[in-house]
C-alpha positions in Angstrom: 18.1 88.8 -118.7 15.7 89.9 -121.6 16.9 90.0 -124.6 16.2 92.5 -127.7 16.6 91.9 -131.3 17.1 94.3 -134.2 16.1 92.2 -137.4 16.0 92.0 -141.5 13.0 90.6 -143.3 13.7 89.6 -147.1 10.7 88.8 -149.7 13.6 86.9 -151.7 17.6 87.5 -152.5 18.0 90.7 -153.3 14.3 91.4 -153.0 12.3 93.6 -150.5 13.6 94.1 -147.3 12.0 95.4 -144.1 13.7 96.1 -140.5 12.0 95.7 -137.5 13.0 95.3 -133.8 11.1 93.3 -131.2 11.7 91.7 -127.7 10.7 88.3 -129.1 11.7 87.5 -132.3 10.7 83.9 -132.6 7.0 85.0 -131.8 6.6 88.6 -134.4 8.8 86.3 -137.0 5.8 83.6 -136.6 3.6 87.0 -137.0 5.0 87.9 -140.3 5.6 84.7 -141.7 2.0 84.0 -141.3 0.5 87.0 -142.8 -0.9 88.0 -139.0 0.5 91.6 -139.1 -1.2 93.6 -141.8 0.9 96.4 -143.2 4.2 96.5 -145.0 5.3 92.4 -145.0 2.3 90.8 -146.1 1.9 93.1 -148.7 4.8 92.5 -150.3 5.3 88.6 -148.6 8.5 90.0 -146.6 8.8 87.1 -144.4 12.3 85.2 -144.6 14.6 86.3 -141.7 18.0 86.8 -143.2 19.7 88.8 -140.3 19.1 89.1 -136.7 21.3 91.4 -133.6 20.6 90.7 -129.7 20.6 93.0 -127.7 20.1 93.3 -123.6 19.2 96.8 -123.9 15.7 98.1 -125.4 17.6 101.4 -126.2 20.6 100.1 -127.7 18.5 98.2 -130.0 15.8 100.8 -131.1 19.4 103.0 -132.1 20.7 100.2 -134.1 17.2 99.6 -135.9 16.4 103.7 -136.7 20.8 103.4 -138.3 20.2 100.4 -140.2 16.7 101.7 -141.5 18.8 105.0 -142.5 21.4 102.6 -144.4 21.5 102.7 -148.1 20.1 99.7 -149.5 23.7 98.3 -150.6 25.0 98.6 -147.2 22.3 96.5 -146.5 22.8 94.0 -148.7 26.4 93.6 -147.8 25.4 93.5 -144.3 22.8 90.2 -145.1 25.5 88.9 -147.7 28.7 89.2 -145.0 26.7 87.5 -142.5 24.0 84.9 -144.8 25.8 84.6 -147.9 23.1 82.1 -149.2 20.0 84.2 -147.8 19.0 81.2 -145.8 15.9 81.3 -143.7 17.8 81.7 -140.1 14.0 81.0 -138.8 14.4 77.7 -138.7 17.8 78.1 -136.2 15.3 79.1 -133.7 12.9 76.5 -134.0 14.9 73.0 -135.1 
């Protein structure tokens, strides 16, 4: 079964945030972190993944990205805080 992911992009704690969603995260992660993807993340070096949702449903998780991307910024914190108190880089769960 394919799997879709709904996902949070932090420059730093507390710092820029960007929310994507992709049917490969391990691979448009890799994109972002290394600067392949011109636009809004290398601009502003968005490229620690802090907070990821699967999905088996492209639908379902195109809904969930366009409400989280409506979210006010706190919610959004406490959402990355609830889940990664310590802001780690859950990148490297997908590739250790």
């Amino acid at each position: 079964m394919k799997e879709y992911w709904v996902y949070i992009l932090a420059s730093q704690r507390n710092g820029t945030l960007y929310i994507g969603m992709t049917g490969d995260l391990l691979f448009r992660v890799e994109l972002h972190k290394n600067k392949i993807m011109a636009g809004f993340t290398k601009k502003y070096n968005v490229t620690r993944l802090v907070y990821y949702e699967s999905f088996d449903n492209p639908t379902h998780a195109i809904i969930r990205e366009k409400q989280l991307k409506k979210w006010k910024r706190q919610w959004k914190l406490k959402l990355i805080e609830e889940n990664n108190p310590n802001w780690t880089d859950l990148y490297d769960d997908f590739v250790a």
